[in-house]
C-alpha positions as CSV (number, residue, x, y, z in Angstrom):
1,X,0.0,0.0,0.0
2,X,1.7,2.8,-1.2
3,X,-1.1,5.7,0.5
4,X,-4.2,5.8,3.2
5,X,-7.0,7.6,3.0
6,X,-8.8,9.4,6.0
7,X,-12.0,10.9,5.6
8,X,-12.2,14.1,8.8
9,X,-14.6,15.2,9.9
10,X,-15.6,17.9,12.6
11,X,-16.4,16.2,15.8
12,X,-20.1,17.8,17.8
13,X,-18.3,17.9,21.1
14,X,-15.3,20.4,19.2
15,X,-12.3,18.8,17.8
16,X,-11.9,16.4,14.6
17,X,-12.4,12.8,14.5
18,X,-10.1,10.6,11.4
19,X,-11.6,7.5,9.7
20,X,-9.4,5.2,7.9
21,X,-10.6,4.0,4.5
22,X,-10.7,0.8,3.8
23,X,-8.4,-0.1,6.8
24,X,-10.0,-0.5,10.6
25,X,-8.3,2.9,12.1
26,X,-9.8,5.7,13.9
27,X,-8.4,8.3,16.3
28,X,-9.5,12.1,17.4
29,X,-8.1,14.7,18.5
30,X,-8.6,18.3,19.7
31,X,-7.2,20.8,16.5
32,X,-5.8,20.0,13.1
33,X,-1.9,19.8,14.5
34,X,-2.6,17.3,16.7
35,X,-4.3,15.2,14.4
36,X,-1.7,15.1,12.3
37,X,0.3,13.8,14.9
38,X,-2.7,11.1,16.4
39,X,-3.1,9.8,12.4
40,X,0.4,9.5,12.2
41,X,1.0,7.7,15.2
42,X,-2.0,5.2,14.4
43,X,-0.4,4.6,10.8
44,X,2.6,4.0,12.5
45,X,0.9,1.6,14.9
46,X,-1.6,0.1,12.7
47,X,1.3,-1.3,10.1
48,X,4.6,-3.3,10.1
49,X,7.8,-0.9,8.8
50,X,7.8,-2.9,5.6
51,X,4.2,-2.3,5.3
52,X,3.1,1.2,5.7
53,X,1.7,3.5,3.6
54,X,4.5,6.0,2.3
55,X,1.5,8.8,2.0
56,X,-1.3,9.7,4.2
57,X,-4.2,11.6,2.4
58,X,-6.8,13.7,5.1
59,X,-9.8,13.9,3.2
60,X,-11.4,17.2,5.5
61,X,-15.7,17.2,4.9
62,X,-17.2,19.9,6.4
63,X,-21.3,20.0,6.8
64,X,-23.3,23.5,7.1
65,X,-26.7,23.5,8.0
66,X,-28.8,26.4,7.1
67,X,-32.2,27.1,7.7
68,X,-34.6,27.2,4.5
């Protein structure tokens, strides 16, 4: 696997929550820095050295609600 995919979304208690496509990893964290660092960390976790993906793509969705 050469890249991961993780779709980010805005968490409702504050902060951002990270889903892992395709692959069973999720982690959260308060601000955008620091989920950097949590993904990474899973990644890391998640794979053997020989393994891992040499790219980690943060796919950041966003959902406004508006009154009609």
């Amino acid at each position: 696997m050469s890249e991961i995919h993780f779709v980010v979304e805005e968490a409702p208690e504050g902060g951002f929550i990270a889903r892992a496509m395709g692959v069973d990893i999720f982690t959260e964290a308060d601000d955008m820095e620091a989920l950097h660092a949590q993904v990474r960390d899973a990644v890391h976790c998640h794979f053997d050295p020989d393994d891992r993906p040499s790219l980690i793509r943060l796919h950041i969705t966003r959902e406004d609600v508006i009154a009609a």
